[in-house]
N, C-alpha and C positions, 0 to 999 in steps of 0.2 A: 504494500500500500504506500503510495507516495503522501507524503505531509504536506500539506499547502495551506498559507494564510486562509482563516476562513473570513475575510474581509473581503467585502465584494471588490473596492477597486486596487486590493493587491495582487503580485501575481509573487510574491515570494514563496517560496517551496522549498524542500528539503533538499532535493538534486539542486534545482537552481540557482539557491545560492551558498553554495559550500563552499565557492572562493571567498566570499564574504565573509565568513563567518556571522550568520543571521540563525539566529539561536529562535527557535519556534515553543512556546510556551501553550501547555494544556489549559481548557478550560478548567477554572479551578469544580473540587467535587461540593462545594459550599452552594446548596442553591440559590440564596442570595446574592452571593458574588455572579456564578455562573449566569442567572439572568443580566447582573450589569454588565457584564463582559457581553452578553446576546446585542444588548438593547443597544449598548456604543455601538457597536461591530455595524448595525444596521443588521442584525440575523435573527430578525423577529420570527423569523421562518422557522425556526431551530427550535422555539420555547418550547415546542411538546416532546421535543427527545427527550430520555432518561439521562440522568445524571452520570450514568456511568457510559453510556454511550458518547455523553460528549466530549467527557474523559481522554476515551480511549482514541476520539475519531477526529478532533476537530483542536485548532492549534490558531495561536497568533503570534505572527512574529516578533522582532523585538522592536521594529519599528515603531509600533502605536504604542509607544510607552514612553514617558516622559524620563530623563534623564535619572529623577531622583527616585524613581521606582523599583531602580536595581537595588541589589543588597550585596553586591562587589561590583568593580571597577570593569570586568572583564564582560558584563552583560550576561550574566549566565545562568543566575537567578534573582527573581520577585520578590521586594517583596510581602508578606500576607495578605497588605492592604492594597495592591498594584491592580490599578485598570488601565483598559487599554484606553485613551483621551487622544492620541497625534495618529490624524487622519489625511491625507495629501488632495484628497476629494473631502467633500460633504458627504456623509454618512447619511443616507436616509433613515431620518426616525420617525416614530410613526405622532400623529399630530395629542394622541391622547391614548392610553390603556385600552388593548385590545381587550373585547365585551366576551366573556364565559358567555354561550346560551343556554349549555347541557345543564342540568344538575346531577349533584354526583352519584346519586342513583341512575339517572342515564347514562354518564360514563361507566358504572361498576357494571350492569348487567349489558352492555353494548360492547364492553372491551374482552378483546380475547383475552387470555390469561398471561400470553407471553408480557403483553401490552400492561401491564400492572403498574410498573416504577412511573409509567405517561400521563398515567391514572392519578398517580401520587403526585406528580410535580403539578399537574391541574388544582389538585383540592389541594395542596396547599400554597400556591400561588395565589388563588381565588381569597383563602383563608387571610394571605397577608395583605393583598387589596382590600378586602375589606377594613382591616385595623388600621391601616393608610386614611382610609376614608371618614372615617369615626372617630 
């Protein structure tokens, strides 16, 4: 599997830039970082993946990260509190909080079983909008 920014207008990848040395960073497994990490990216597209999927599968350079983000000199890691902020485009983001319409009994008896952790990151994203709101 090739590694590549998942920022829409980057095209850095793990083949790509190896002369570089461009160090590619996981979504963190914290679901609140990991949706900030989504929402900067513009990868609203991604919020229903599982946590650990996005883990495994989906990466951001070192680019979109601000100088004082590392935790050594050499760029090579994060750190805890590090999002991605430095974009070379404008990041589409979305103009207000995309709207749940299921409820979570529609997602529990509609979702197949593999589908569970998608199920999870719904109801409690849902759960933390609401206490945003309140």
């Amino acid at each position: 599997m090739v590694l590549i920014c998942m920022v829409k207008s980057c095209i850095n990848s793990k083949t790509t830039t190896r002369e570089k040395k461009c160090s590619l960073f996981r979504v963190p497994k914290d679901l609140d970082r990991s949706k900030e990490w989504l929402m900067n990216c513009g990868r609203e597209d991604l919020i229903f993946k599982s946590i650990v999927n996005l883990n495994k599968s989906y990466r951001v350079c070192m680019n979109h990260f601000k100088n004082n983000m590392f935790s050594n000199p050499e760029k090579t890691r994060l750190l805890i509190s590090a999002v991605p902020t430095q974009f070379d485009e404008q990041v589409d983001k979305p103009s207000s909080n995309p709207v749940l319409t299921q409820t979570t009994k529609d997602l529990t008896l509609n979702t197949p079983r593999k589908s569970k952790p998608k199920v999870l990151l719904r109801v409690l994203w849902k759960k933390k909008e609401k206490k945003e709101n309140s």
